[in-house]
TORKOL-345096 format. One record per residue (C-alpha): x, y, z; residue in one letter. Coordinates in steps of 0.5 Angstrom, whole numbers, plus 500, padded with zeros to 3 digits. Example, Ala and Ser with C-alpha at 12.3 -4.5 7.8 and 13.67 -1.06 7.14 Angstrom:
   x   y   z rest
 525 491 516    a
 527 498 514    s
***
This chain:
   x   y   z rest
 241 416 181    x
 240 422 176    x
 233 425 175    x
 235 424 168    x
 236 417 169    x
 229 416 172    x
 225 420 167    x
 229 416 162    x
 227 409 166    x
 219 412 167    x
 219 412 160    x
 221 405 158    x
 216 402 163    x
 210 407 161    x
 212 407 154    x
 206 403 150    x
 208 395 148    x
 210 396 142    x
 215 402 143    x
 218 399 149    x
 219 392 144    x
 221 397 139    x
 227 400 144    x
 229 393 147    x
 231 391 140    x
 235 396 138    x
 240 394 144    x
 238 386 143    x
 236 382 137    x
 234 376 141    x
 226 375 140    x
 226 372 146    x
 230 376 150    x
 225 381 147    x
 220 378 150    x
 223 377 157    x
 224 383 158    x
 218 387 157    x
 215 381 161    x
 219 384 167    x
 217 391 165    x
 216 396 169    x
 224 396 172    x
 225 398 179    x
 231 402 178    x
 237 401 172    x
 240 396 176    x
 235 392 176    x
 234 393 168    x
 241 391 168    x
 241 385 172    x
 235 382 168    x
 238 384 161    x
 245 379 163    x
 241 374 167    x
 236 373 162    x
 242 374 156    x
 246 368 159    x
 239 363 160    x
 238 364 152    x
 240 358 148    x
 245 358 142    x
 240 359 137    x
 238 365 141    x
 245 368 141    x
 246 367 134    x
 239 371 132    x
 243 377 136    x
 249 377 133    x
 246 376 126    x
 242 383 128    x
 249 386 126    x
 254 389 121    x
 260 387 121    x
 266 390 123    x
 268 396 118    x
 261 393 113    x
 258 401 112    x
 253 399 106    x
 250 394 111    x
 250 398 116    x
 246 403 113    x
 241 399 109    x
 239 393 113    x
 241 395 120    x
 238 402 119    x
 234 403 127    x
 241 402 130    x
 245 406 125    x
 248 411 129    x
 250 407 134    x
 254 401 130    x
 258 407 127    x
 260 410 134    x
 261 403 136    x
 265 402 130    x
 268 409 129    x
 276 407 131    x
 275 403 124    x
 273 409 120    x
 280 412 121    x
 285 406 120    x
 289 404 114    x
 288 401 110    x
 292 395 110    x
 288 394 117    x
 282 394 113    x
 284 389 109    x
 287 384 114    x
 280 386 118    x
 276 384 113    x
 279 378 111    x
 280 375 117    x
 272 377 119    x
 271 372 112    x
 275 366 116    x
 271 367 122    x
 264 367 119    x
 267 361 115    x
 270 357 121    x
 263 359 126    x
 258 361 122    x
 256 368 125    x
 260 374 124    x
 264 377 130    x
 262 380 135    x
 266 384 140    x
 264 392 144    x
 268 395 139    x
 267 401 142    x
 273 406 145    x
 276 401 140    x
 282 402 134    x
 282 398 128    x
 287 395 130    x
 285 393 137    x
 279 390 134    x
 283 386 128    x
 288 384 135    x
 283 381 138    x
 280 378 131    x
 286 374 131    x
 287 371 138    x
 280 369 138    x
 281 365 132    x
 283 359 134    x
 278 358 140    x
 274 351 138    x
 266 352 137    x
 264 352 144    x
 269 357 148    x
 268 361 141    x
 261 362 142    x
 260 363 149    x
 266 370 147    x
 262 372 143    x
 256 372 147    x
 259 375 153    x
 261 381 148    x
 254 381 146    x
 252 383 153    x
 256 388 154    x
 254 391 147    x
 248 391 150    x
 249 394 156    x
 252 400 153    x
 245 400 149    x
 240 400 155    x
 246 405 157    x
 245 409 151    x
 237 409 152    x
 237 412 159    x
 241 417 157    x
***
């Protein structure tokens, strides 16, 4: 492990409640993964904030699940991310930026087919779109299309994990 990455662990875990809250919600959007976070707080080492990041994620309900996904913009949606999604703006647009550079035919079929996703489930979609083009996002938008309700929600948060993960990633370094 870096000395750098020790310094950065040291300060998550010697960080006041509120600002150490104020960082876990910037990688998940769950208050009550939240909240069992910071009362794991201080973390041994980066595996073990990671092991308790999944472990706690995948025990949330799918109500808890929801209120993460809620806590993004949509694919290629740059006037939400930058007004209601400012403390994470950065990061969604490096996350997202394969989208930026696509054609627009793409960006219509994208935009379109996030429409029918949200009307099918209810939550927007969700997948680590990073090192991702517009068009693999769009390819993977349309084979998660037909799964039911149930193998749809627990795809969704599997990708909720592991945009988490590149979250914490993004904080200890």
């Amino acid at each position: 492990m870096s000395v750098n990455g020790n310094v950065k662990l040291d300060k998550i875990n010697t960080v006041s409640d509120g600002a150490a809250k104020e960082e876990l919600e910037r990688c998940c959007g769950s208050a009550v993964w939240v909240e069992k976070m910071m009362a794991q707080r201080p973390f041994r080492s980066r595996d073990e904030l990671f092991r308790f990041a999944d472990d706690i994620w995948f025990k949330l309900s799918p109500g808890d699940w929801l209120e993460a996904f809620s806590h993004h913009p949509r694919i290629g949606d740059v006037g939400s991310l930058r007004a209601k999604f400012a403390s994470t703006a950065n990061w969604c647009e490096n996350e997202q930026k394969g989208v930026h550079q696509a054609a627009d035919d793409v960006l219509y079929e994208l935009a379109s087919l996030n429409d029918e996703y949200f009307e099918k489930f209810g939550y927007i979609f969700i997948v680590c779109a990073t090192g991702k083009s517009a068009g693999e996002m769009l390819e993977i938008l349309k084979s998660r299309l037909p799964n039911d309700n149930q193998k749809e929600l627990n795809v969704a948060a599997g990708e909720q994990a592991k945009i988490t993960k590149l979250r914490l990633e993004k904080l200890l370094s």
